[in-house]
TIRO-940758 format. One record per residue (C-alpha): residue in one letter; x, y, z. Coordinates in steps of 0.001 Angstrom, whole numbers, padded with zeros to 6 digits, always signed. Layout:
<nodes>
aXYZ...
</nodes>
This chain:
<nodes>
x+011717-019728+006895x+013311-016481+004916x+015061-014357+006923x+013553-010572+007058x+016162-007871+007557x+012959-005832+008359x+011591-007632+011822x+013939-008376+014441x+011216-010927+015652x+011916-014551+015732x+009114-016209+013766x+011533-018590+012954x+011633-020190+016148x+007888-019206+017743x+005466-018111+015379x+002320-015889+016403x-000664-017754+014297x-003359-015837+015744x-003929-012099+017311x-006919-011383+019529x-006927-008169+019965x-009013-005510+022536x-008354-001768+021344x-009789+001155+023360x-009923+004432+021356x-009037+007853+023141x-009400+010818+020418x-008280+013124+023046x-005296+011513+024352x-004003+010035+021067x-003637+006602+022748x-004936+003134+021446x-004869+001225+024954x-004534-002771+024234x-004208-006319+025462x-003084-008888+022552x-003781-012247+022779x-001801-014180+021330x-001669-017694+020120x+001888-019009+019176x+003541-022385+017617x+006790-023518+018427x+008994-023972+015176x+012109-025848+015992x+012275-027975+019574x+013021-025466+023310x+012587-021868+022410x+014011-019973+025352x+011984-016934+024030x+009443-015562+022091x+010435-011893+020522x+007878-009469+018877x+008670-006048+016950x+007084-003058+018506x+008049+001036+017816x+007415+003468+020443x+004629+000817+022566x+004473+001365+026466x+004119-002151+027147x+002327-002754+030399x+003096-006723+031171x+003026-010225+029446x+001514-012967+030719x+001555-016703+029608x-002164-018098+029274x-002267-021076+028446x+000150-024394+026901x-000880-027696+024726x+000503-029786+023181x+000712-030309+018790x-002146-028684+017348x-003745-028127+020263x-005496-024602+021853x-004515-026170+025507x-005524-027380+028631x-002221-027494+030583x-000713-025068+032368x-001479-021259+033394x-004995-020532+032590x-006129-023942+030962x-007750-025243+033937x-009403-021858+035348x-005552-021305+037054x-004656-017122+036744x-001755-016215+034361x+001708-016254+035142x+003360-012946+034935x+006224-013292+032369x+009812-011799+032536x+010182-009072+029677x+012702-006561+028545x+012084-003879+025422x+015659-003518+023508x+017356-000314+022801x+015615+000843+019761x+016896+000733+016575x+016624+003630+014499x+014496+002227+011935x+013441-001069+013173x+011905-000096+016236x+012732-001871+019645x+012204-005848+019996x+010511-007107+022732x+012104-010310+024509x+009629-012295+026151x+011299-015198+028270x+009594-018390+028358x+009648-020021+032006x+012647-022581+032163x+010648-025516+032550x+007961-024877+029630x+011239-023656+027196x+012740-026954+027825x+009982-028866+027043x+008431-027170+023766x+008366-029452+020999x+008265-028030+016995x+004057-027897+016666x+003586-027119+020330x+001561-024555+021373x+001162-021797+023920x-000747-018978+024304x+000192-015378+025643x-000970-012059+026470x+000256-008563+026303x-001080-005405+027215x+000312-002360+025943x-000571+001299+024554x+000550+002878+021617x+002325+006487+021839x+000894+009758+020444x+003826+009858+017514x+002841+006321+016224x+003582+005897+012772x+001071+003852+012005x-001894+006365+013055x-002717+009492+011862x-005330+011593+013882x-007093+014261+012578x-009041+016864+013976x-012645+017724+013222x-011499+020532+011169x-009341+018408+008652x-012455+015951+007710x-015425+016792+005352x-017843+017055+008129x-015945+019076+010036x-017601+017712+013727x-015743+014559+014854x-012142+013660+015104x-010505+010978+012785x-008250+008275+012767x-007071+005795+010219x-003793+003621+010326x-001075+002688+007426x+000951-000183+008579x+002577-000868+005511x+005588-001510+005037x+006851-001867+009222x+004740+000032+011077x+002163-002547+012210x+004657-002619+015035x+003747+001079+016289x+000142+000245+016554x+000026-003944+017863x+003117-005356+019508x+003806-008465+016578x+005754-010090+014541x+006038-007368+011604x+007274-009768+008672x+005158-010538+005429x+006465-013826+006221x+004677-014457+009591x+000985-014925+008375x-002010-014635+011362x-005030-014563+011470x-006885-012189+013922x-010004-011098+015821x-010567-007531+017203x-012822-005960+019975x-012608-002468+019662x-013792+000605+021457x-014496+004082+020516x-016108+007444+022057x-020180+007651+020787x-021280+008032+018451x-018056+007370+015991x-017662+003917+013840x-014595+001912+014017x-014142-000197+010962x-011164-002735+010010x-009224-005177+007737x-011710-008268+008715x-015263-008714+007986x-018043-006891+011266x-019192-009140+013818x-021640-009084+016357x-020204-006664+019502x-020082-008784+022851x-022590-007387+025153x-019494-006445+028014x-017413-004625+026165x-013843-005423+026408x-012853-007876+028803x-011172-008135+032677x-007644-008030+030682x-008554-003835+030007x-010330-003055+033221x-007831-000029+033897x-008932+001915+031016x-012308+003560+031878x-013218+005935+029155x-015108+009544+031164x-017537+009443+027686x-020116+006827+026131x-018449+004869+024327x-020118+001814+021466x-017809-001075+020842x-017644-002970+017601x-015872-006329+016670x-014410-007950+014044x-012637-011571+012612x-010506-012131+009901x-010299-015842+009782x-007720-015899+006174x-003843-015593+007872x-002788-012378+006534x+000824-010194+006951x+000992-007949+009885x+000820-004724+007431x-002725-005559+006457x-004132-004855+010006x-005840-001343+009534x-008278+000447+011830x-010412+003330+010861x-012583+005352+013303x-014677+008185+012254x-017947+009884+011291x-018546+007098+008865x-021644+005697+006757x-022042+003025+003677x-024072+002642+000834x-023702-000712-000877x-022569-000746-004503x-023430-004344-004634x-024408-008283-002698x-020511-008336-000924x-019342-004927-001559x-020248-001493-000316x-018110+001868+000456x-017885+003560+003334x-016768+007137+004138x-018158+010129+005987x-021641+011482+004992x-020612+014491+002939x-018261+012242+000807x-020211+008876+001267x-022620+009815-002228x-019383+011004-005041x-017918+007577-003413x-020919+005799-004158x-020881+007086-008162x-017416+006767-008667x-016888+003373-007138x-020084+001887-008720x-018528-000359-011218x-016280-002316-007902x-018360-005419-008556x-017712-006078-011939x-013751-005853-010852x-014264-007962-008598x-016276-010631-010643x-013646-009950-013330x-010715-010847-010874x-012572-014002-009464x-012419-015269-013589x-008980-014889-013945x-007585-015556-010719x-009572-018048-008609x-012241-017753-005927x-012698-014701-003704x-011721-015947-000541x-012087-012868+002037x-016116-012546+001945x-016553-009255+001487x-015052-006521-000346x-015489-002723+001266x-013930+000333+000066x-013193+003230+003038x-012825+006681+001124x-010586+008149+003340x-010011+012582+004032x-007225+013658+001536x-004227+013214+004522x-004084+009637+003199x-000629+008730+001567x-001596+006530-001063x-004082+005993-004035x-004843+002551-002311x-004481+000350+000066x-005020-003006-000223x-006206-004246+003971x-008684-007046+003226x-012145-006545+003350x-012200-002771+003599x-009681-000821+000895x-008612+002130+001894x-009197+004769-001367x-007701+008203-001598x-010644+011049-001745x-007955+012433-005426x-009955+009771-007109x-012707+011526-007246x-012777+012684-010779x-016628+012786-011416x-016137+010489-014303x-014850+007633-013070x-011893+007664-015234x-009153+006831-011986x-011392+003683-010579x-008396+001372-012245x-006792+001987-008736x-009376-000144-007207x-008828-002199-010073x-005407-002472-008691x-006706-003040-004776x-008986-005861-005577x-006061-007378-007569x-004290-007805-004448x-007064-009941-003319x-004779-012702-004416x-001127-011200-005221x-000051-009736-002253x-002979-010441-000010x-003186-014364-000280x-000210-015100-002094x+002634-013301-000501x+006255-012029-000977x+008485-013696+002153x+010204-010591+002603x+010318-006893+001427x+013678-007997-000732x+010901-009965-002739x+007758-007197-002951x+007750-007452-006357x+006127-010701-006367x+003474-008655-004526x+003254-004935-007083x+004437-006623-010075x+002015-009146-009994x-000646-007422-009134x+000024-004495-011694x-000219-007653-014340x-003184-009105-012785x-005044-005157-012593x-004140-004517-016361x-005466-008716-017035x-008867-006803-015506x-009043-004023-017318x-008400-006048-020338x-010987-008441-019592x-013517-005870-019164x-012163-003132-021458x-010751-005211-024193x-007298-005696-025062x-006329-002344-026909x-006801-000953-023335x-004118-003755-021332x-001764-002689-024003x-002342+001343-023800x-001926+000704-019877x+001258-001581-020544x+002679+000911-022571x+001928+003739-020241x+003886+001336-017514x+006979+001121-019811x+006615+004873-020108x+006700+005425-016128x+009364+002612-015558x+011794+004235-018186x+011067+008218-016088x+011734+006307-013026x+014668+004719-013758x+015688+007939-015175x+015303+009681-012002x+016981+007095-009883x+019944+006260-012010x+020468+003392-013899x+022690+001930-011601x+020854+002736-008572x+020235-000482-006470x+016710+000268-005656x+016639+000074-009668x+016897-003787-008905x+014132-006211-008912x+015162-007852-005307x+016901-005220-003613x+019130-005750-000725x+017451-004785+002615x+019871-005570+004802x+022152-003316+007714x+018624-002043+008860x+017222-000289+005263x+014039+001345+005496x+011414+000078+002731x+009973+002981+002901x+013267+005059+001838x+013341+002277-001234x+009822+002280-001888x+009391+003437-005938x+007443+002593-008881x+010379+000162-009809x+008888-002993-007985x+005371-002315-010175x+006316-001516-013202x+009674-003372-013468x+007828-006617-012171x+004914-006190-014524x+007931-005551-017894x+009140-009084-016682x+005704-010974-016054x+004778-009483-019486x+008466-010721-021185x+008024-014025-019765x+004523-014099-021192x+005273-013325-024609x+007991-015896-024210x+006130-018989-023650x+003390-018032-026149x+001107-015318-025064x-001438-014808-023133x-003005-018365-024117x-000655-020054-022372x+000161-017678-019703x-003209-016568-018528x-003441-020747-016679x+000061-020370-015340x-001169-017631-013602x-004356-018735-011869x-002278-022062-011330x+000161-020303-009405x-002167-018577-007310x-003754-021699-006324x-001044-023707-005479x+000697-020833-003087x-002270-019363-002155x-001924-018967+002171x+001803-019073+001396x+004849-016665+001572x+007692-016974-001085x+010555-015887-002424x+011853-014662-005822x+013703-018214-006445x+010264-020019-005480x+009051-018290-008240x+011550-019237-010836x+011667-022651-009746x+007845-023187-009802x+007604-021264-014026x+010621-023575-014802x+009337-026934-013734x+005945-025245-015291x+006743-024717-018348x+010110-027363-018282x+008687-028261-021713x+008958-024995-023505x+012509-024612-024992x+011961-020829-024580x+011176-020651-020755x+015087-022314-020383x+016627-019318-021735x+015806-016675-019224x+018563-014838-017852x+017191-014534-014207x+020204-013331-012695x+020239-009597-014878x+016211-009388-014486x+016211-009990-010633x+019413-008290-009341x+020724-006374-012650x+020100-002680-011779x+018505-000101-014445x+016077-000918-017654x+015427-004240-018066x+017699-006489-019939x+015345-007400-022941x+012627-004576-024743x+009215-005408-024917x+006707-004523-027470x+003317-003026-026795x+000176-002185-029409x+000116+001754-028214x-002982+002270-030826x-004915+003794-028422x-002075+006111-027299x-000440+006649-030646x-002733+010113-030952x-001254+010706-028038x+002131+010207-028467x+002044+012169-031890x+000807+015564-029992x+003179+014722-027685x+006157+014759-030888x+004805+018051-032235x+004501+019996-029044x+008169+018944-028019x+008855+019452-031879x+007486+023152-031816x+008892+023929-027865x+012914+022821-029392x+012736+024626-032063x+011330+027651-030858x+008147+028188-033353x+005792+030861-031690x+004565+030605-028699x+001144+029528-029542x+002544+025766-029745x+002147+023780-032576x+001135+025066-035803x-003160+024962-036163x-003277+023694-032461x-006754+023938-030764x-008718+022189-028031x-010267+020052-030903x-006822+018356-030732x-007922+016445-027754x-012359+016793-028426x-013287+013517-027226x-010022+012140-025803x-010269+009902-022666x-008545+011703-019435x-006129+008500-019719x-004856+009626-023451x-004543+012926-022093x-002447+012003-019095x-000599+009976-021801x+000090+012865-023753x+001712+014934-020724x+003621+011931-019561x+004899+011496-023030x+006060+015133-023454x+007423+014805-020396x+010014+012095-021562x+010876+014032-023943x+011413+016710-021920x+013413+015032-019505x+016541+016987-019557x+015625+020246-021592x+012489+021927-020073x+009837+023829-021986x+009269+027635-021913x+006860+028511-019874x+005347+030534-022694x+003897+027134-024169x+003276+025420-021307x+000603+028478-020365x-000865+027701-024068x-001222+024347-023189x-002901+024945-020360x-005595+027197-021799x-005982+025169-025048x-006313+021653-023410x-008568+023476-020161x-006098+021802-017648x-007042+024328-015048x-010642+023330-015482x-010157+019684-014699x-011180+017850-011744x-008706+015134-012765x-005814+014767-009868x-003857+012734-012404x-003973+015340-015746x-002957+017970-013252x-000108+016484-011463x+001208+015396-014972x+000712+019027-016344x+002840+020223-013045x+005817+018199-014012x+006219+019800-017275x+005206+023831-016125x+007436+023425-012557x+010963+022864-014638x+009809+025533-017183x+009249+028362-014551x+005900+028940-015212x+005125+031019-012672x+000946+031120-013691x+001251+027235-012360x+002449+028218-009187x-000337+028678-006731x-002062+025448-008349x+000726+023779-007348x+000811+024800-003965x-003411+024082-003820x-002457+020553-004856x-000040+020101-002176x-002147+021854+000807x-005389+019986+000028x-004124+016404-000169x-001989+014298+000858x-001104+011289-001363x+002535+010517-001638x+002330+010135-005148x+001611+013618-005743x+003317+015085-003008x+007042+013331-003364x+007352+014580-006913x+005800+017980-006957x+008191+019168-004192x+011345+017592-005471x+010552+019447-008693x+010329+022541-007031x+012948+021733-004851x+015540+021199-007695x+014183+022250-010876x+011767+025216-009894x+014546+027816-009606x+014755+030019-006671x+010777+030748-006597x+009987+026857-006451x+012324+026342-004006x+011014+028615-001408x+007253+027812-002317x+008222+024063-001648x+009931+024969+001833x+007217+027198+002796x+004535+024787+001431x+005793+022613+003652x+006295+024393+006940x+002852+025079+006503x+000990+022191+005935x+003421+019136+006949x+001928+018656+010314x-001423+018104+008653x+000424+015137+005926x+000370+011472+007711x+003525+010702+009041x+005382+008473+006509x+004330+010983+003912x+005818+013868+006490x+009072+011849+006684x+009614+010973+003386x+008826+014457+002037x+010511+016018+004687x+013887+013941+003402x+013183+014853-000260x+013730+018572+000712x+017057+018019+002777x+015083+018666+006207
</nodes>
């Protein structure tokens, strides 16, 4: 097995193959309460231990259930035969400052010493998770749309799995898991694993301590396909559905639950579309949760229930390509998996090829190639913004001495990843020859973990007889830092318009013609434009504006002409803000402060304040510090963090 410099678990040795969890809910306390059962394979011959990742879990005792033998559930030893469990010795290390403590759990002398590789044992722990987790955000009624129950929903990804369930927080150490879980009347709870039928007593014997003073309804879950500890995710709320199709259906709370329902009615044809190119649906159902606006991301990809950001709701459905994007995961990412985070461009990269393969599939191919060049238009700011000889520039970064992947997380492992997957494409002769490879390599890793040189090995012996395929200089696209080594070329038809307003209102800005921007300009320059062409037109003017920015004088006419004000796009407003926060336009100002009070998604939020931060003069500066004294509580926790770092805090 790969060794993760993010877990200091030793999956290696004894590996956790299933979870059975029991999870009691307390809104008022802040406190998951839990007991983890957990079912466990011996990799080499006489563990002495078993050790599990946890971050800031009271952990209450362990206890060894049950042993077998190969491949089996047990029989022998405690709790086999109707025996009680035998209390194990435990000790929670000093915590590290990013990896979180490890949790030693001894295995008795005699059953250490007689563990063969494929034995089994089973163990439980019961634990509770603290109030800070940063896994869990909890929000009052007052931050949801209803405005009468309290709120919780977890983000695990990339290590923090281990502040919610005490396990082995690697992509590489796959489980499957079960879940009982209970929460105060009349709320839902909801998670990464397809609804089951509630048992009839609750939680079991093993939670007996916790009695909840309220009425309480229990719900339960399985997810039988082994999945990465960052893919558990719980949500409890004031929650309904309406189904948008036979296996998929979105969920949110009722005052939301109806824009979800129109702007998330095309999920099944993504999914159908993904099933064509990439191999059978495996996970049974597909569920979106559209979350309150706290929520970090634009996706996330937890089986069976993606979690959606509420900034996609444009009206028009014209940002649904992020669910694209989650259902692509399905199968990069989800079933076939990077071993470590050094490697999570097997995971974005692929599935930013395999999203842009679906909206090509169902859009045609102009529009794979307008959102391919867009990519190349995003990876070339990014790299910009890093520094070309940043290392988090690289394809397979170095995560070791205890690196945070959330401090390296960037738009370099998507887009960079999808620039290669596309070069290695064209190389071996297009899509007609690459579009097999792919669903090939799905299906033979699929259940699997791997790393980058798996992947090279597995396209060279694939393609062994393609002269072309030999040439690849692997070493410069996986560790070389900055742009990638070769230039790929993209049809930008459908963004050329685009691109040429772009040229003139850069064009007029330099050389200082009027301040009405370009000669003749009127709305009728964008009449009929998708909201993608016009976020391609800010993005583009904001390349070239890169270094030099615009006076604030045109970026005001470009707001009126173009009605930015007036949309209910998230994405054309955010890329309008990165162009009129460098050029001091001070009319921009309190939209850019309504953006970053009234949601919470990281890719909004990071950029907008370091642009104020360091490009917004003394104004932006002080309206991104007091921005964010006065809102950061209500941001989840890894957003709080990371934005908190961006401004120096």
């Amino acid at each position: 097995m790969v060794k993760d410099h993010s877990s200091l678990a030793n999956f290696h040795e004894v590996r956790v193959t299933h979870s059975a969890y029991e999870l009691d809910v307390n809104l008022d306390s802040r406190v998951v309460e839990g007991y983890a059962q957990l079912d466990a394979v011996a990799e080499v011959d006489g563990p002495q231990e078993l050790v599990l990742d946890t971050r800031g879990l009271a952990v209450r005792r362990v206890e060894l259930l049950e042993t077998g033998g190969a491949g089996g559930g047990g029989g022998g030893g405690a709790g086999g035969d109707g025996t009680p469990p035998q209390a194990l010795t435990y000790r929670l290390a000093e915590p590290h400052a990013v990896l979180g403590s490890a949790l030693h759990v001894s295995l008795p002398a005699g059953l250490s010493s007689g563990l063969r590789r494929g034995d089994r044992l089973r163990l439980g722990v019961r634990w509770a998770t603290s109030p800070d987790s940063s896994a869990i955000q909890w929000l009052a009624p007052e931050q949801t749309a209803g405005g009468k129950h309290p709120y919780l929903f977890t983000q695990c990804q990339a290590i923090h799995a281990r502040s919610l369930v005490p396990c082995q927080d690697s992509p590489g150490a796959k489980m499957s898991y079960s879940a009982v879980v209970r929460v105060p009347a009349p709320l839902t709870a909801l998670m990464s694993a397809v609804p089951e039928e509630a048992p009839a007593e609750g939680l079991s014997a093993h939670m007996a301590d916790v009695k909840p003073p309220y009425p309480t309804s229990t719900f339960a879950f399985t997810q039988k396909v082994p999945i990465a500890p960052y893919l558990v995710a719980l949500a409890v709320g004031d929650l309904v559905s309406r189904d948008l199709g036979a296996r998929t259906r979105v969920w949110s709370e009722p005052a939301m639950v109806e824009a979800g329902a129109h702007e998330f009615a095309e999920t099944a044809k993504f999914l159908e579309a993904g099933e064509a190119i990439a191999g059978e649906y495996v996970w049974g159902r597909y569920d979106l949760l559209l979350l309150p606006p706290s929520f970090p991301y634009g996706g996330m990809e937890n089986p069976c229930l993606t979690f959606v950001t509420p900034t996609l709701l444009a009206g028009d459905r014209s940002l649904t390509n992020v669910v694209a994007h989650e259902i692509a995961h399905s199968w990069t990412g989800n079933l076939v998996t990077n071993a470590s985070w050094d490697h999570f461009w097997l995971n974005e990269g692929f599935t930013v090829f395999l999203e842009r393969k679906i909206v090509g599939r169902l859009q045609g191919e102009a529009a794979f190639q307008f959102h391919a060049a867009q990519g190349a238009v995003a990876l070339a700011a990014e790299v910009e913004r890093l520094g070309p000889e940043h290392p988090y520039t690289r394809l397979v970064p170095d995560y070791s001495g205890g690196i945070d992947p959330d401090d390296v997380f960037s738009r370099i492992p998507y887009e960079k990843g999808f620039y290669f997957l596309y070069y290695l494409q064209e190389l071996v002769g297009g899509s007609v020859r690459f579009d097999p490879f792919l669903s090939d390599y799905i299906a033979a890793h699929r259940h699997q973990t791997l790393t980058s040189d798996q992947f090279k090995a597995y396209f060279l012996n694939y393609f062994k007889d393609v002269p072309a395929a030999q040439t690849v200089d692997w070493q410069t696209w996986l560790y070389g830092t900055g742009m990638p080594p070769a230039t790929n070329s993209y049809d930008t038809t459908l963004a050329q318009q685009a691109y040429d307003l772009a040229l003139k209102w850069h064009t007029c800005d330099v050389m200082g013609i009027g301040s009405d921007g370009p000669a003749g300009a009127s709305a009728a320059d964008v009449a009929g434009w998708s909201s993608e062409q016009l976020v391609a037109f800010l993005e583009k003017l904001g390349q070239y504006r890169a270094v030099q920015a615009m006076s604030p004088r045109v970026t005001q006419r470009l707001a009126e002409l173009y009605g930015i004000y007036d949309s209910k796009n998230a994405e054309i407003r955010f890329a309008f803000f990165k162009l009129a926060i460098p050029a001091r336009d001070a009319r921009a100002l309190p939209h850019v402060a309504d953006m970053l009070r009234t949601q919470g998604r990281m890719k909004f939020l990071r950029p907008l304040y370091r642009s104020l931060f360091s490009r917004g003069g003394p104004e932006g500066k002080q309206l991104a510090l007091d921005t964010f004294a006065a809102v950061g509580g209500s941001y989840h926790p890894i957003a709080k963090k990371m934005v908190a770092a961006d401004l120096g805090l």
